[in-house]
Structures are given as C-alpha cells and as structure tokens.
C-alpha positions, 0 to 999 in steps of 0.5 A: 320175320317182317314182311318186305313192303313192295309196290308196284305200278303196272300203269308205268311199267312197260314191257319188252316182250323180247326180253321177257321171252328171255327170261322167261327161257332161262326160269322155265315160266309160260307168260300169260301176260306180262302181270304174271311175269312180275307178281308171281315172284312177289306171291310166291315170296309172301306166301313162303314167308305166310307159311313158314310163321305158321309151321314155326307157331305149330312146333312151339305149341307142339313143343308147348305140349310136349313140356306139359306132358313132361311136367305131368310125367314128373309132378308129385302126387299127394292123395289124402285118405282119412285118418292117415297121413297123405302118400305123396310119389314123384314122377307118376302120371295121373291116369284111370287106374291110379283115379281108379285105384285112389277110389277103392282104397278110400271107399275102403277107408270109409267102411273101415271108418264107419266099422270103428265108429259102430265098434266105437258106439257098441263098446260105449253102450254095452247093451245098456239102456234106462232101467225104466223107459223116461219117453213117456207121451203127456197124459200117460198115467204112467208119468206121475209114477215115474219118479218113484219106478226109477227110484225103486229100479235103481235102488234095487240095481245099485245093491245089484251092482255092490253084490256084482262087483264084491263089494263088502261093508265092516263087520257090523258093530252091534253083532260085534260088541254082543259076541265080544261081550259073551266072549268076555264072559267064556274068557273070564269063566276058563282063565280066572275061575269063579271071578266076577270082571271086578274081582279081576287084577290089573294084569288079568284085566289087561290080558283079558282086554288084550285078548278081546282086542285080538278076538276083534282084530280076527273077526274084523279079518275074517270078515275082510276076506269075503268081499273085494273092497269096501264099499256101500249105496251111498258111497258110490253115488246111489240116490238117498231115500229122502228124494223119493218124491212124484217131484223129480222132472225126467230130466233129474231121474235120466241124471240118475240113471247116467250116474249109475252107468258111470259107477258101474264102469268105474266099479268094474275098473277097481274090481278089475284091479283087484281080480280075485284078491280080497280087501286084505291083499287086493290094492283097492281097499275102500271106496269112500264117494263117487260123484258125477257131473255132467257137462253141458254147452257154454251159456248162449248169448242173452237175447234182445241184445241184453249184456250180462250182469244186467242183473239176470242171476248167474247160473248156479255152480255144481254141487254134490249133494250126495243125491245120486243125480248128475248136476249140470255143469255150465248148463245154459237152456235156450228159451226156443232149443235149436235141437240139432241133429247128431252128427257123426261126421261134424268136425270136432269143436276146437279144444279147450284147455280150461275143462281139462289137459284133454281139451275136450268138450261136450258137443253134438257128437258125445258128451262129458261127464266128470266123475270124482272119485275118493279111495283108499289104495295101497300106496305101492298100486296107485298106477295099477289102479289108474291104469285098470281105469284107464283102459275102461270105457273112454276113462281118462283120469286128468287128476290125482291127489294123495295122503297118507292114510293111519291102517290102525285108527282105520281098524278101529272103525271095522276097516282092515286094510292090510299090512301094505302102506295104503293112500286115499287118493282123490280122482278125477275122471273125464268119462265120455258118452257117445250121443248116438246111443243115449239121444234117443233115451233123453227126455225132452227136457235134457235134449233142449238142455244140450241143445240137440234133438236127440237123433242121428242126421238123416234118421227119422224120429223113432215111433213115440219120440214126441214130446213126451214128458208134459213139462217145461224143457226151459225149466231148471231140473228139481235137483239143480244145485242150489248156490 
C-alpha cells in the first residue's frame, strides 16, 4: 500500500483554542500544544501503515519456509551405493539418522567390496609363485645362472603337471613292433605248424595279419585306460631343450613361468572335464598345442613429435615358436617408463571390441593373456568341455572352430579314441592376471614393458625390490618373435 503524501504548514495554521478543547473532549486527547493536536494523527497513520508492510513480509517469509519444509517433506531421495543400483523413495525427510544410516550401509558395502577384491586375488593366484625367484640385485652371481635354474625348475614342473593331471602318451611304437614281432612268431608256431611266414598261404597270411592287427588294437586300448587324455611337454606349451641358453633376459624366463600357469588352469579345466574317465569314455581325448600370448599396452606416441611411418620398423607381430614363453602382443617399451602404481580403485579403461567380444584389456589393474588351445573332443561334449574352462580362473573362451577328425587313421598313430564321433577343436581363451599378486614377481624389464611399477598404491617397495636384473628394460626380450 502507497504511503499518503502530507504537508503541513504550521507557520500558516492558526489555532482556535476553544475549538480544539472541543475536540479534544470528544477523542479523549491532552493537548500539550497545538502541534500534537495536528501530527499525532498523521504519525499514528505512518507508523500503522510502517508496521502492518513489516508483519505482511514476515508471514510471506514464513510461509516461504513453510513451502521449503514441504518440498523437503516430499522430495525423492536417491542414495547410490557401490555395485548396486541407486534406492530412491518418495516423501522422506533427509535427516541424522537416514545421514546416519546411509554411512553404515556404505562402509558395509565397502568392507564387502574390499572382502571380494581379496577373495577375487586369492582365487587368481592359488598360492602360486615363480618356481625360481627372477628379483635378483646386479652382480648376484646367482643372475647369469638364472636362465639355466628356470629352464630346468620348469622343465621338471611341466612333467609334474602331465603326471598330476593323467596326462598319457601312446603306447610306444618300437615296444610294439618287438611284441607284434614275437607275437607273430608264437602265432605262426601254434596255428600252421612247422611253417616259415613264407610258406604261409594267402588266406593264412591275412588271418595272421588280421590277428596281429587285433593284438595291436588291444594293446593300443589297454594302454588307453591308464591315463585321462593324451598329452606330452610340448604340446602344452613346455620350453624345447634347444633354448637352454645364459641368453634368456628376466623378462623371457617370467613369460615362461606365466605360461606354465596358464597351462596348469587350462590342464585342470580338461581334466575336470574328464573326472575319472579314461581317454576312451572320457570327452577330452588329446590335447595337440597350447600356446600363450600376452597383452601388453598400446604403442605410446613417438617422441620428438616424430609421426609414424618415419621410418621407424613396426613392432613385430606375435608368434608361437613352440618356445614355451609367452610373446608380447602390441607390445610398445618407453624410453624412460613411467611405472605407475597398481590401483585397484582406478576406473576401468573403456572397452575395446577390436581384442575381443569381452572388451577387455590389459591395464594397470589385471593384465591379459590369450591362450590358444587345439584338442581333440568327442563331438557330443564340445559345451561341457567350454563350460569346465569356463568355470576356471577368469577363463572366457571368445573363440571355437571344429572339424571332424578320422578315429580310425588316428588309431593307426597309437591314438584310440573311442567309439563316440569326436572333433578337433581350435580354442580361444582371454585369461586374466590380476597385478596385485604378480607385480611384485616381474623383473624389471617387464614392469617397464607394461608400464607399471609393479606395487600396489600406497604400498612401500618390499625389501629387495631395486632394480634387479642388470639389464636393459628398454631392450626387446631374447625370445621376441621375429617378423
């Protein structure tokens, strides 16, 4: 409401005092002087006016609050806990004991988080560590041996493994042509008398030929039933004697070792697959190679602003040479390695479909290594045998090919595999590391290759955890494939 605009001259007002005791009778007012008479009025109306503005913008901040209260009373809340989805009500009041509340169930999520991540870790490593410690300090007399202790630690693990998991071979072939040849003798004596092979008939030599194949067959079988599938040192990735060389880097003997690794998970998995069936009744029959491969970071960005194809030679593509070690992929070694830290917290980077359907790639949290792996199956257990692989030690298989496979020139080579149809089958399995367990075993010439120092964030280096290994990290490892 607008304040009325008054003036008043007293200077020209004059005053009938007899007049103003009448007034003053009738609204009950002691005159001090005739300028109270006038103003009191007019103040009274100003300050009236002065106050009721005052109560009216109290009540509209009043009700201003009010309206707050009621829009809290009614708000939707949504709080978000890790690794599930947000929980979101209508019409709570935030306060102490939902603040309150929130906290304990997210410090409860986050023990159970750190719980899986240490369940997670156990799982992955099974107790396992290198057979022969790779962190040795330079001058350690002990380091130009190394290569040859891994070699021979492995060597006599990998015959370990095969005798662990029933693993068999065929029947040897010279013990069965010197049985089949004094078999044939025995046979000839008791069935055609006095006779020498040549002065056997036609039919009697078919029927002695058909009997000896029958002899064979039943060794072949017998022998069958005594282990779970086929399977030898080198066909399951086991380093050739011909790399037994001081040459080998820590970097080349580590490769070996995570190999091994990778075969005993996928040996396991097949295994678990057969129970206790023999190679006869059991669907895994063979296993005819396993190879590893690791993946390592992306190439960095040339320095000095060099672009590529500047003439620098491409980094050489992955190849199984039947070595046993595991050859980098994409592998890309910075001059000066940044060496960061193990992160379990870190976000994920994001996925990338052109390594495979999973997405995945190596980071600073676990790393990938691709196993392929060739076997012979019985057709019909193809998905019990993925499934077994499946269930193995972050196993994922991304890959299957098949053909048909002929049981019967097989058998000829000393390889009885049953009666059932069977396959080879060509698999493809993403396998995953978790860096928490192996960092503190690489050599330093692997951290620089993947670009990380090997420890967990926050973590102190462990005694002994110095540059170990005397060598170059920038330098290609002595097993790197040759293009």
């Amino acid at each position: 409401m607008a304040k009325p605009k008054i003036k008043v001259d007293l200077k020209g007002l004059k005053l009938n005092p007899q007049k103003a005791k009448e007034i003053a009778g009738k609204y009950g007012l002691v005159i001090v002087g005739g300028i109270v008479l006038i103003a009191a009025p007019v103040a009274a109306y100003i300050v009236a006016d002065g106050m009721n503005g005052t109560l009216a913008s109290d009540a509209a901040a009043r009700a201003g609050k009010l309206n707050d209260l009621k829009a809290i009373g009614t708000a939707e809340v949504s709080l978000s806990l890790p690794g599930q989805e947000p929980f979101s009500q209508q019409n709570v009041v935030i306060n102490q004991k939902v603040i309150d509340q929130y906290k304990q169930r997210l410090d409860s999520v986050s023990k159970q988080s750190v719980a899986t991540r240490e369940l997670a870790v156990k799982h992955n490593r099974k107790d396992r560590e290198p057979f022969v410690g790779m962190r040795l300090a330079k001058g350690d007399p002990a380091l130009k041996e190394l290569p040859l202790t891994v070699f021979d630690r492995l060597e006599k693990e990998y015959a370990q493994l095969l005798s662990t998991m029933g693993a068999g071979v065929p029947y040897p072939e010279a013990d069965m042509v010197s049985e089949l040849s004094r078999r044939r003798s025995q046979i000839i004596d008791a069935e055609f008398g006095a006779k020498t092979e040549g002065e056997l008939s036609p039919e009697e030599r078919a029927s002695l030929g058909t009997k000896l194949a029958d002899e064979r067959l039943a060794r072949y079988c017998e022998h069958a039933r005594q282990f779970s599938f086929y399977a030898d040192a080198g066909a399951i990735g086991a380093p050739d004697a011909s790399r037994r060389t001081t040459k080998l880097k820590p970097i080349d003997l580590f490769l070996m070792q995570w190999n091994y690794w990778v075969a005993e998970d996928v040996l396991a998995a097949l295994k678990a697959a057969n129970g206790e069936k023999d190679v006869l009744q059991g669907p895994v029959k063979r296993i005819l190679s396993l190879s590893s491969t690791l993946q390592a970071p992306a190439a960095a960005a040339p320095a000095d602003g060099a672009a590529a194809g500047d003439g620098a030679e491409p980094p050489p593509a992955p190849v199984d040479d039947g070595s046993g070690a595991a050859p980098v992929a994409d592998a890309a070694v910075a001059a000066v390695p940044t060496g960061e830290p193990i992160n379990p917290d870190a976000a994920l980077p994001a996925a990338d479909y052109s390594k495979s359907f999973t997405g995945r790639t190596t980071n600073q949290l676990f790393d990938i290594i691709t196993c392929e792996v060739r076997l012979i199956v019985q057709t019909s257990a193809i998905p019990q045998v993925i499934g077994e692989l499946a269930k193995r030690n972050f196993i994922t298989v991304t890959d299957v090919k098949l053909r048909p496979v002929d049981s019967f020139g097989a058998a000829e080579e000393g390889f009885i595999y049953g009666a059932a149809p069977v396959s080879a089958v060509s698999l493809k399995l993403e396998t995953i590391w978790l860096r928490e367990w192996t960092g503190p075993f690489m050599p330093d010439d692997l951290r620089s290759r993947l670009n990380t120092s090997g420890m967990l964030l926050g973590a102190g280096a462990p005694a002994g955890d110095a540059p170990t290994d005397g060598t170059d990290p920038a330098a290609a490892p002595a097993d790197a494939p040759q293009g």
